[in-house]
C-alpha positions, 0 to 999 in steps of 0.5 A: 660711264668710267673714265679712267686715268689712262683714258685722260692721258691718252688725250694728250697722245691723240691730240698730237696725232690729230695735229699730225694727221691734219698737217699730212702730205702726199708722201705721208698719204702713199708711205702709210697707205701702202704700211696699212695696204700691207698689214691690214688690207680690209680696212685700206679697202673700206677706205677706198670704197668710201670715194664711190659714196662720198665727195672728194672734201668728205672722202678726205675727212674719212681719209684723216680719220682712218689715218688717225685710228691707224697711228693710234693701233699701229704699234700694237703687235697683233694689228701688226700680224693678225689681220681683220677678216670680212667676216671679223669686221661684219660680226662686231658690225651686226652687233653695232646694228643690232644693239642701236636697232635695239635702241631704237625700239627702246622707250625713253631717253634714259633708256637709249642712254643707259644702252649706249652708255654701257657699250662705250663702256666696253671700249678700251680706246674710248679717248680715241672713239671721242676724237672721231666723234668731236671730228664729225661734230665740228669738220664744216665737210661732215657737218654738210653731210647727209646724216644717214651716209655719215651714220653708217660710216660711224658704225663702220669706224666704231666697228673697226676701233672694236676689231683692232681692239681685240686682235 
């Protein structure tokens, strides 16, 4: 995988939006909420949906990350002024699936890695995809989880990365 100059660069810009987002208030929690419920409903929505599947410790890391992916799109104008569809977010969603149900029936480690190291590839926001994934390697609360919820969520997260992507 090729890791670019803007890929570095942007570890700075999210380091200090991880620091924001670990350091929220109420007022931050309701003034953003209700930025994301206007501009991008779907995604508040997938949010919410987690308290019913989740604990209110895990639903709270959950939160910090959507959080983060927002900061990190929120300044892009189509993010803005196109919203993601059901439909939008299934489609990059069954693609996910799909390619790690591939994976699966894929033989050697080599051969899984090479799939997933091509997929990343594709992401343009690749610095923010390793933030989310150094977040559920290393939060206690998500380490406790069961794997497989925690699997599914990922997918949705990647997923939405991919859709704000390219809106």
């Amino acid at each position: 995988m090729n890791i670019t100059q803007n890929d570095y660069n942007e570890t700075t810009e999210l380091a200090a939006l991880i620091y924001r987002i670990d350091n929220i208030d109420a007022e931050y929690v309701n003034k953003t909420s209700d930025e994301i419920f206007k501009q991008q409903p779907f995604f508040l929505n997938v949010l919410i949906g987690f308290r019913l599947d989740t604990s209110p410790e895990e639903l709270e890391e959950f939160m910090k990350i959507f959080f983060l992916i927002w900061e990190y799109f929120r300044q892009n104008k189509n993010v803005q002024i196109k919203q993601v569809s059901v439909s939008f977010f299934e489609r990059i969603q069954n693609r996910n699936i799909q390619m790690l149900q591939y994976v699966e029936g894929e033989h050697g480690e080599n051969a899984g890695m090479k799939i997933y190291g091509n997929d990343l590839q594709n992401l343009k926001s690749k610095a923010l995809f390793t933030a989310v994934l150094f977040r559920y390697n290393n939060r206690p609360v998500l380490l406790k989880m069961d794997d497989n919820k925690k699997g599914i969520i990922l997918i949705g997260i990647k997923s939405f990365i991919e859709c704000f992507e390219t809106i």
